[in-house]
DRENVOTI-958689 format. One line per 10 residues: number of its first residue (from 1); for each residue y, z, x of C-alpha. Coordinates in steps of 0.2 Angstrom, whole numbers. Layout:
! DRENVOTI-958689
NUM = Y:Z:X  ...
***
This chain:
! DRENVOTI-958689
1 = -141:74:22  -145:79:3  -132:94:4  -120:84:14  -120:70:0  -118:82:-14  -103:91:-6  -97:75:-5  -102:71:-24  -95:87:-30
11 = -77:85:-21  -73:69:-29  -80:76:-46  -65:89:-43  -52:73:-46  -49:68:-64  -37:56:-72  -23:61:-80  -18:56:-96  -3:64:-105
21 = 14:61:-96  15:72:-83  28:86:-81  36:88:-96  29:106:-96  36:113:-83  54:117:-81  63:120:-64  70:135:-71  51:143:-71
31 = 46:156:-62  32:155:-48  20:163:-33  34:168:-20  50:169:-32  60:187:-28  67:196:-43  82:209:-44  78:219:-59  89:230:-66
41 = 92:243:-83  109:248:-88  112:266:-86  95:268:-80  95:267:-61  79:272:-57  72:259:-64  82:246:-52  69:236:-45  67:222:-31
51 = 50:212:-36  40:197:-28  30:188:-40  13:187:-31  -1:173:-27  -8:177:-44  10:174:-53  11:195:-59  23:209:-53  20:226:-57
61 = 33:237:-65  35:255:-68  29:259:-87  27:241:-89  11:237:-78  8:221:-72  19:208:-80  13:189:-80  29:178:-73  22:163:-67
71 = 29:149:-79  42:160:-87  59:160:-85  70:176:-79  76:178:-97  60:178:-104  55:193:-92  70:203:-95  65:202:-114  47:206:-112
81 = 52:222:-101  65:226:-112  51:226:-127  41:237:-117  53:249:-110  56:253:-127  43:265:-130  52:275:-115  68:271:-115  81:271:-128
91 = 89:253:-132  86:246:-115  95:231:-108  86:225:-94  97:209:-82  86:199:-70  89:189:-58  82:176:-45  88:183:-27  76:171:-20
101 = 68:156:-25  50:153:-19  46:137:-10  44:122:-22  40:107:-10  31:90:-16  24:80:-1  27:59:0  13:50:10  11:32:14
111 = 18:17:15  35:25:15  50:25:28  48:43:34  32:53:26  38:71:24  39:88:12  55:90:3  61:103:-7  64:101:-27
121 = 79:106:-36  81:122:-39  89:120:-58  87:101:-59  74:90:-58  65:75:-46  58:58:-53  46:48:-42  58:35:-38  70:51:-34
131 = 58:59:-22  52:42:-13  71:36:-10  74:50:-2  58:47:10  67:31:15  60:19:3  44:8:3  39:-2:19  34:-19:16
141 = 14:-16:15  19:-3:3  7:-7:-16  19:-5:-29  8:-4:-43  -6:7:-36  6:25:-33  -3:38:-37  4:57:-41  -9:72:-35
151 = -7:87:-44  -16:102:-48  -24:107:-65  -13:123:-70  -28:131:-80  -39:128:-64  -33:124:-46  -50:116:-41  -46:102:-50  -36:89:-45
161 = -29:77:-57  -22:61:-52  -8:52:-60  -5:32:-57  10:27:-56  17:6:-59  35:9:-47  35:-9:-50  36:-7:-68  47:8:-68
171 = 59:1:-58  62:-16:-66  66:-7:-83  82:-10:-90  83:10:-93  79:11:-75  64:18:-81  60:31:-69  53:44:-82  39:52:-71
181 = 44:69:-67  37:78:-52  30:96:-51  30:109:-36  14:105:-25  13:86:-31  6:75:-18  14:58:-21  4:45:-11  10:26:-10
191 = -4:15:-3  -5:0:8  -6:-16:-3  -20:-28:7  -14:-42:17  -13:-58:14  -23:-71:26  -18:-88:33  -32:-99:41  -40:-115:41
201 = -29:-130:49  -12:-118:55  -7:-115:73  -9:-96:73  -21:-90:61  -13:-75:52  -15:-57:45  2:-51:39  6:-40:25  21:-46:8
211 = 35:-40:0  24:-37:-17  42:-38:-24  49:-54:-17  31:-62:-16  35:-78:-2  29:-96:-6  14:-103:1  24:-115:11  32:-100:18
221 = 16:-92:25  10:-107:32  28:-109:41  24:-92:49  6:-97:53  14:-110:65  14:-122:54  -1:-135:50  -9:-143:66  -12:-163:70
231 = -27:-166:58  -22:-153:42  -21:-163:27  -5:-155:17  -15:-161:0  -29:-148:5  -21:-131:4  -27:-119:-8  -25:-98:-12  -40:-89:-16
241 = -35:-75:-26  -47:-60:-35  -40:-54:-51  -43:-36:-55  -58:-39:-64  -67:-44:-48  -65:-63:-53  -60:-75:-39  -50:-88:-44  -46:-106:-33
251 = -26:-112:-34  -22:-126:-28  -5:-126:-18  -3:-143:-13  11:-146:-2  12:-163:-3  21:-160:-18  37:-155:-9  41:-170:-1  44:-177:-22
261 = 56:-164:-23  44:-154:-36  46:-136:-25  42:-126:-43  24:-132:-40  25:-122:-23  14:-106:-25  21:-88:-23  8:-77:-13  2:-62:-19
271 = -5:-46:-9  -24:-50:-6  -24:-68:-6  -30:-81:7  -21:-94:10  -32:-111:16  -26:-126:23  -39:-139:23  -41:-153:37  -39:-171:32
281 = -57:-181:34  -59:-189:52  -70:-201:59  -75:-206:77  -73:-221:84  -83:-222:103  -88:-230:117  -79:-247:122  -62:-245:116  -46:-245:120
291 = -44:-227:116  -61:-217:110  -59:-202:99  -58:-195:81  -46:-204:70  -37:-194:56  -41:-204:37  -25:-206:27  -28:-195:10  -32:-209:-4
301 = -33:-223:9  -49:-232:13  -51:-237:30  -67:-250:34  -75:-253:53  -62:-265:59  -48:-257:53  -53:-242:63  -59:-253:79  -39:-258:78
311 = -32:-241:75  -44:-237:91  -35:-249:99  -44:-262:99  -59:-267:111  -61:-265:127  -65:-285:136  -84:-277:139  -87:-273:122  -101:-278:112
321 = -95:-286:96  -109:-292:89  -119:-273:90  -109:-257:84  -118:-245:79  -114:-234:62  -118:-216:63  -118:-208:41  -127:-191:38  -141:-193:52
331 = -144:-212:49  -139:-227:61  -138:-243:57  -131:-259:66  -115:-267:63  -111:-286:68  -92:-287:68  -92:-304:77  -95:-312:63  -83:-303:52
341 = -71:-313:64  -75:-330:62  -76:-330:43  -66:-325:30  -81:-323:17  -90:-312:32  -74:-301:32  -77:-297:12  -93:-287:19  -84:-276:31
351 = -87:-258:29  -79:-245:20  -79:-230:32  -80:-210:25  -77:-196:32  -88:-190:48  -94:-209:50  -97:-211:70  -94:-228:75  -101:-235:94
361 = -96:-248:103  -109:-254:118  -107:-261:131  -110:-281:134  -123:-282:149  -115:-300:151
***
């Protein structure tokens, strides 16, 4: 298990982050393992060469020995040869050429339309907007500010440096932006952003992911939810959002708002959020009356015992006026409501009801 962990410790040690803007030494025009060279010295035939440049970027040469290539360009070779020759061959002039041009292939995974390898241009180059249009573009999950480039260190291939990329940011630049140049062998990776959830008081609770780039409004999210169920209170909605620095903030998104016409107070969603509609407070009105069950408490509107006896439907003609019983936070109490009837000074004492308040009505044994 120790070994395991430490293989595992010494992987990720292998992956750095990059700091310098990336590609800007490199040139397309650069020579590379697998590149074919035609070689040849004016009125010197024999020295008329094919060469592949090998895994280790040298060729070998007659006179010349090996010759490093990798990262040069064909001009630069036919000098160098030329100002080696020279101690064998008088005035040389020495032309080469690219026959055949070694693979240079990038690789686009994620939360792209088609994840695939695609070849760079030969004497141009690929930005990373370039190389992602032509994977299709982003799907909708796709995390905009999280894209990350892989490449290896030149001076040692066992290190992996990665490169984040903001497409978000690169893309909404007047310039356009798009200045990050990719290299042969770069693995640009888009991630999935994280979903957004719906629950609480909606008809179909929902996991979906969000156009990070057209962010929808919370009262978009709870239409696709299904929309909030008999008993929501519209006042109670709020997004729970963590900020980067792990900090979780509370929004309220009210939507009671809307129906004032204020629809800029509507909130826009962002990946990661939870969206929370809240239900409105209830109490229970039971036993004999005309229609027993929980009753839905207006937001801001108080609401005493015989107000909701009435909104119950009134009692039933066995009903026991004069013995209701109140059930608050595990305490019961006894409520005369017979005599809130006959006086309009007994009516002043009538009770204020709050949410989760049980009230019983007996039955009257004659």
């Amino acid at each position: 298990m120790v070994k395991l962990f430490l293989l595992v410790v010494s992987f990720f040690c292998l992956i750095t982050i990059g700091g310098e803007l990336p590609g800007d030494n490199w040139k397309a025009s650069s020579l590379q393992a697998g590149d074919v060279l035609s070689i040849s010295v004016f009125r010197v035939e024999e020295f008329s060469r094919t060469v592949r440049i090998e895994e280790n970027g040298v060729f070998s040469y007659p006179l010349c020995g090996e010759i490093q290539a990798a990262g040069k360009t064909a001009r630069e070779i036919g000098k160098e040869l030329e100002s080696r020759l020279s101690k064998q061959v008088a005035d040389p002039h020495v032309d080469v050429f690219v026959t055949t041009w070694g693979p240079r292939r990038v690789y686009i995974l994620g939360e792209v339309k088609s994840s695939q390898s695609m070849e760079l241009p030969t004497y141009g180059r690929m930005t990373a907007l370039q190389a992602i249009s032509a994977a299709g573009g982003f799907t909708e999950s796709a995390d905009l500010n999280n894209v990350a480039v892989l490449r290896r260190d030149p001076k040692d291939a066992k290190v992996v440096v990665r490169h984040s990329i903001d497409v978000s940011a690169l893309a909404s630049r007047k310039s356009g932006g798009d200045d990050f140049l990719l290299c042969p062998e770069d693995t640009l990776i888009v991630p999935k952003a994280p979903p957004v959830f719906v629950t609480g008081s909606v008809g179909n609770p929902l996991t979906t992911y969000i156009d990070s780039q057209r962010p929808p409004l919370c009262s978009e999210l709870v239409i696709r939810a299904g929309g909030m169920i008999e008993g929501a209170d519209p006042g109670k909605i709020v997004v729970i959002r963590t900020e980067d620095n792990g900090k979780q903030l509370t929004i309220p998104a009210s939507l009671k708002v809307l129906s004032a016409g204020k629809f800029e107070n509507d909130v826009r969603v962002h990946p990661g959020d939870y969206v929370f509609v809240g239900a409105a407070e209830h109490i229970y009105v039971l036993g004999q009356v005309q229609k027993p069950g929980p009753l839905v408490l207006a937001p801001d509107k108080v609401v005493t015992a015989s107000q909701a006896i009435a909104l119950a439907g009134g009692f039933t003609p066995v009903a026991k006026e004069s013995d209701i019983t109140l059930i608050r936070d595990r305490e019961i109490r006894s409520i005369n409501l017979r005599k809130l009837y006959h006086s309009i000074e007994n009516m002043e004492r009538d009770i204020e009801l709050k949410n989760g308040d049980i009230l019983f009505v007996r039955e009257s044994m004659w």
